[in-house]
C-alpha positions in Angstrom: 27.2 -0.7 9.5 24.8 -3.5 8.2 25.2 -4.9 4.8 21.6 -3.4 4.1 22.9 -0.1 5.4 25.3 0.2 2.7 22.9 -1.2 0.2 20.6 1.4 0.7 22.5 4.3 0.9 25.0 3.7 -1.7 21.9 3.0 -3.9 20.2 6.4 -2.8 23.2 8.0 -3.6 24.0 6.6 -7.0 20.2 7.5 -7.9 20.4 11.2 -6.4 17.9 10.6 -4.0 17.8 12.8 -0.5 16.3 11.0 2.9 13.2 12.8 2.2 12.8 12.1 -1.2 13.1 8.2 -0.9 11.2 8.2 2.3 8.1 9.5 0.5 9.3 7.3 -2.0 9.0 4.0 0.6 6.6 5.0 1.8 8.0 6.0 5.4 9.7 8.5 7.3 13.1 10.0 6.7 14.3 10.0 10.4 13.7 6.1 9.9 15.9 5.6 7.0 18.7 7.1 8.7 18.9 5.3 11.0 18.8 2.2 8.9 21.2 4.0 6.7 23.3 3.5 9.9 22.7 0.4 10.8 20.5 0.2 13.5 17.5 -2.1 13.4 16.2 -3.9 10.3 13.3 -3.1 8.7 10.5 -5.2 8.2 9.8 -7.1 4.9 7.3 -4.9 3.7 9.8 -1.9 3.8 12.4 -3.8 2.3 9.9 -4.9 -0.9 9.3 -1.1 -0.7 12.9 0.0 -0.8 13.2 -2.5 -3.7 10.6 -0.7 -5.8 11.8 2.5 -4.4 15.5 1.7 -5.5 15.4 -0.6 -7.4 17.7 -3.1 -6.5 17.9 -7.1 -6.7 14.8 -9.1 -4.9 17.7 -11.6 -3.3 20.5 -9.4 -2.4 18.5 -6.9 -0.7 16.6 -9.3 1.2 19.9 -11.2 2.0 21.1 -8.2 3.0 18.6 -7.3 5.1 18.9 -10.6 7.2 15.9 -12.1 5.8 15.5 -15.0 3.6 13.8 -14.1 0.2 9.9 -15.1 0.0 10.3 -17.4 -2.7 12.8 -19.0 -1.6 10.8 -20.0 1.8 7.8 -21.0 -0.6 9.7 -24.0 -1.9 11.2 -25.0 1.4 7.8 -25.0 2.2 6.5 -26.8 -0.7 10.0 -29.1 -0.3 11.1 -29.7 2.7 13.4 -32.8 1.9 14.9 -29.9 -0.3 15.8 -28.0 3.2 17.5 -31.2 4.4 19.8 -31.7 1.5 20.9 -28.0 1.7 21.8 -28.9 5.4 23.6 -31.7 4.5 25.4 -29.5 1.7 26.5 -27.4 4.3 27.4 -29.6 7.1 29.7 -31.6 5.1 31.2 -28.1 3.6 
């Protein structure tokens, strides 16, 4: 099971919240979120924005979780990428 998988289903839980209930929540189809609820495939990033409205859980650790890197977070790599370098460096060296 995925990190997002337990995310989103220990989140449902905690809020009460049945398949069908955060599926029309999401904006999607319950079948779907079981199966991400069980890891298999990711969902895209306008699912996972949705899931965060939906559940409300943390921007960066749900799209860290999902496998994606949080939009704002590309925006300055974008806007910076010498900054992108330096992280590299960072982590080479670690």
């Amino acid at each position: 099971m995925t990190s997002f998988a337990k995310l989103i289903k220990a989140k449902r839980r905690r809020r009460g919240l049945s398949l069908a209930s955060l599926a029309a929540l999401a904006r999607t189809s319950a079948p779907y979120l079981h199966r991400l609820e069980h890891g298999h495939g990711l969902p895209s990033d306008d699912l996972v924005r949705r899931l965060i409205d939906a559940l409300g859980l943390e921007v960066d650790k749900a799209f860290l979780a999902a496998g994606r890197v949080p939009p704002d977070v590309v925006r300055y790599f974008v806007r910076n990428p010498r900054a992108l370098d330096v992280v590299r460096r960072r982590m080479a060296a670690a």
